[in-house]
C-alpha positions in Angstrom: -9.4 5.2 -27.3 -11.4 5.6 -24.2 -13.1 2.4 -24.7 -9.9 0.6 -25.3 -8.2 2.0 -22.1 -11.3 1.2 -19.9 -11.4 -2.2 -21.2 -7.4 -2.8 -20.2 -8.6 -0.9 -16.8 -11.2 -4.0 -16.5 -9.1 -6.8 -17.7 -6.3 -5.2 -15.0 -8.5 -5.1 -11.9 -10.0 -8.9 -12.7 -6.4 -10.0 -13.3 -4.9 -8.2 -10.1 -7.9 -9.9 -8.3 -7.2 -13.7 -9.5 -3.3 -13.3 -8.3 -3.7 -11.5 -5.2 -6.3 -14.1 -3.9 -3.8 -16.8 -4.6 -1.2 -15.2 -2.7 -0.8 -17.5 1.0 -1.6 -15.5 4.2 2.6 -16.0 5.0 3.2 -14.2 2.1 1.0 -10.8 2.3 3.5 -8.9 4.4 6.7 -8.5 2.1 3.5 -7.9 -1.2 2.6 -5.0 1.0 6.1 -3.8 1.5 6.5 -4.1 -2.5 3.4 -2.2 -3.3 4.4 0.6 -0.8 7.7 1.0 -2.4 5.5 1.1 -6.2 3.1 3.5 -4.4 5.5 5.9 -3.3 6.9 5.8 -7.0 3.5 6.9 -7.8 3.2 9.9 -5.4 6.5 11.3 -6.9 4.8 11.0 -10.5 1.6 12.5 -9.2 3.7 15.5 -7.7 5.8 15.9 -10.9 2.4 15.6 -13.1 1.3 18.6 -10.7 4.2 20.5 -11.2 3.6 20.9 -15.0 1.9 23.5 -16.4 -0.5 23.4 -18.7 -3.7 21.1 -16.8 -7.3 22.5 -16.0 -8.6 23.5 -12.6 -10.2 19.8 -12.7 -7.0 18.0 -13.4 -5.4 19.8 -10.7 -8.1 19.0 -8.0 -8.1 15.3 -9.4 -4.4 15.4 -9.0 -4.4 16.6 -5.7 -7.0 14.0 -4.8 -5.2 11.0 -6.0 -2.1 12.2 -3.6 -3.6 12.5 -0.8 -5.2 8.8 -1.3 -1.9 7.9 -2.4 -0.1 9.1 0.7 -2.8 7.8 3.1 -1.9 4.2 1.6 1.3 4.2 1.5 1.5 5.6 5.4 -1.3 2.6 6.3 0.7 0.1 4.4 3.9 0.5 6.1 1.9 0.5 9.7 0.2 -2.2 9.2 4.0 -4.0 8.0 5.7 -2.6 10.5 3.0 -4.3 13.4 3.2 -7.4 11.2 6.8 -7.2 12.0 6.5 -6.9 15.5 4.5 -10.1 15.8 7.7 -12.3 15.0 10.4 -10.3 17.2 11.7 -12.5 19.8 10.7 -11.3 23.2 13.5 -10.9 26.3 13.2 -13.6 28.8 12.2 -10.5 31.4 8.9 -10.5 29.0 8.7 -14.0 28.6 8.7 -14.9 32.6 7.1 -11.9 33.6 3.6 -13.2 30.9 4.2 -16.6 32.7 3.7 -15.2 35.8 0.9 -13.4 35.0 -0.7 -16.0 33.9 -0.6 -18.1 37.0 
């Protein structure tokens, strides 16, 4: 069983690798805001998993562990998104003129 599961843990990461390096640089924004939305969908797992009763200390800890990654992610992700985003706001004309004369 353990074999069989680390094997399809393998097979996942090589697959995930040969699609995301595919993916066009125009595109990476709204993957990241998908995979935020999956990763918060994890953190309410974990936190239900850690709710139960019935794991070890070590499960606990390990539990607790993968949250905090978890949160740290998702948090990051949407950052980075939301600067991303800011990138391709149209500026005022105040902005605009005001860089222009700047630059002169």
């Amino acid at each position: 069983m353990l074999l069989t599961n680390l094997a399809i843990l393998v097979l996942a990461g090589f697959v995930g690798y040969a699609v995301i390096s595919k993916v066009p640089n125009t595109l990476h924004t709204p993957l990241m805001s998908g995979t935020n939305a999956i990763h918060g969908i994890v953190l309410i797992g974990g936190l239900l998993v850690l709710g139960l009763e019935g794991h070890g200390f070590l499960n606990k800890v390990l539990l607790v562990i993968a949250i905090v990654f978890g949160t740290i992610n998702v948090v990051g992700g949407f950052l980075v998104t939301d600067r991303m985003l800011e990138m391709f706001k149209q500026r005022s004309p105040d902005v605009v003129k005001r860089d222009e004369d700047d630059a002169k």
